[in-house]
C-alpha positions as CSV (number, residue, x, y, z in Angstrom):
1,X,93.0,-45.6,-26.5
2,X,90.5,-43.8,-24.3
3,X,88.5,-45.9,-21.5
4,X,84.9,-45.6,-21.2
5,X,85.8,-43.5,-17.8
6,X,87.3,-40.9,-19.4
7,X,84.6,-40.5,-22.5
8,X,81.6,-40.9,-20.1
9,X,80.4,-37.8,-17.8
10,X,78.7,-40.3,-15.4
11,X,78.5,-44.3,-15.2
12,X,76.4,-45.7,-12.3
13,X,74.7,-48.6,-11.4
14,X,71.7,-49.2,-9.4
15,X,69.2,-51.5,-8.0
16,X,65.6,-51.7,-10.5
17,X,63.9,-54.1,-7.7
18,X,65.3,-56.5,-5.3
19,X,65.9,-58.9,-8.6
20,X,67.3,-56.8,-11.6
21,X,70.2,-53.9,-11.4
22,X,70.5,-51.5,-13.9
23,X,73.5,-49.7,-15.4
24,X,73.2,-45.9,-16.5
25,X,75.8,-44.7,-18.5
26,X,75.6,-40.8,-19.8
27,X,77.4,-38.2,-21.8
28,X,77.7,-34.4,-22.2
29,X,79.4,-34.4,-25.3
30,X,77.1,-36.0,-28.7
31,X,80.3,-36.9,-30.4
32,X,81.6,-39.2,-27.5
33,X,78.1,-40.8,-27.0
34,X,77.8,-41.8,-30.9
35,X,82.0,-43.0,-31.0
36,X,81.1,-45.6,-28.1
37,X,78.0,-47.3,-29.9
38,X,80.0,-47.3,-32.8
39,X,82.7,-49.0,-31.3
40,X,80.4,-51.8,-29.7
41,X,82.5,-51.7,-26.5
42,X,79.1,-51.6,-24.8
43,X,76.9,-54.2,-26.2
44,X,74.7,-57.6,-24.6
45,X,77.9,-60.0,-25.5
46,X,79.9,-57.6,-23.3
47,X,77.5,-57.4,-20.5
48,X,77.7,-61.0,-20.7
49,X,80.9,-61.7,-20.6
50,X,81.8,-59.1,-17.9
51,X,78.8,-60.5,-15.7
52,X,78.1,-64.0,-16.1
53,X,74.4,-62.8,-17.6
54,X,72.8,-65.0,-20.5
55,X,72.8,-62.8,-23.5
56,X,68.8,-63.2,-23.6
57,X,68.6,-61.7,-20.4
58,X,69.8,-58.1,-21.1
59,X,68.1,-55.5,-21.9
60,X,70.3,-52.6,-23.7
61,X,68.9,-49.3,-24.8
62,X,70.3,-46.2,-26.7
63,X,68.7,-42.9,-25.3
64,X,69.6,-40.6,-28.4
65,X,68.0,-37.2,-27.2
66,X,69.7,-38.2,-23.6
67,X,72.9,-39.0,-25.1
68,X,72.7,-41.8,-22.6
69,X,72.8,-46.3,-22.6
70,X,70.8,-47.9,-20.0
71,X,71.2,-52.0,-19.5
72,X,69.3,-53.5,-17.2
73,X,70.4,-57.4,-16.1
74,X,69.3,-59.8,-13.5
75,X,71.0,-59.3,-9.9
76,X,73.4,-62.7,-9.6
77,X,72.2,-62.3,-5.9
78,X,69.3,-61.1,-5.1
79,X,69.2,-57.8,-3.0
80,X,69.6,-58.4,1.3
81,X,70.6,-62.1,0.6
82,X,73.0,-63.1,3.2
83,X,75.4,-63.4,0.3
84,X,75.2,-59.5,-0.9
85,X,77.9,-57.7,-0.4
86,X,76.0,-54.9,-2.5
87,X,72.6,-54.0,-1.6
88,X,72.1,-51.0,-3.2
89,X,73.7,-52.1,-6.2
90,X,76.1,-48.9,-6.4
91,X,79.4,-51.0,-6.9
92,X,78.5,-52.7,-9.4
93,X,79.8,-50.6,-12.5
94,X,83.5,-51.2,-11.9
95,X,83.9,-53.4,-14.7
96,X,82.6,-50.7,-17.2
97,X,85.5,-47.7,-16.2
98,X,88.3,-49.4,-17.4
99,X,86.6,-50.7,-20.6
100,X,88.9,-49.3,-23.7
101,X,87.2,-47.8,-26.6
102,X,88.7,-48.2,-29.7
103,X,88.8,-45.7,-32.8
């Protein structure tokens, strides 16, 4: 079963603001791009689970014409808190790699 690594050209995360982070994920090919949302490997109850983000605080959105799925969630610490170990919010897209997509 192919990961989301492998089918994706880019997966990135970033900060939107000192409060929300937002998660870019992008592909060349049309065919891999409609396979993922089919599979729902990538949907608000998995950003949920994977971050500890209330379902009602996501926002998911399929770019067709980019071939491309932005989510943008609340930052569980807020950017330059003393407890950030991420201030840019570049790290924060580990989780999503390793995801498997399913046929």
């Amino acid at each position: 079963m192919p990961t989301l690594g492998e089918m994706a050209t880019l997966i990135r995360s970033k900060n939107a603001g000192p409060f929300n982070l937002t998660f870019d994920i992008m592909f060349a090919e049309a065919d891999n791009y409609q396979k993922v949302i089919a599979s729902n490997v990538l949907t608000k109850e998995v950003f949920s689970r994977l971050y500890g983000i209330p379902v009602e605080e996501i926002l998911l959105v399929h770019h067709d014409a980019a071939r491309a799925i932005k989510v943008s969630i609340p930052r569980p610490i807020f950017q330059c808190d003393p407890e950030d170990g991420d201030t840019y919010g570049g790290q924060q897209y580990g989780p999503l790699v390793s995801l498997e997509v399913p046929d």
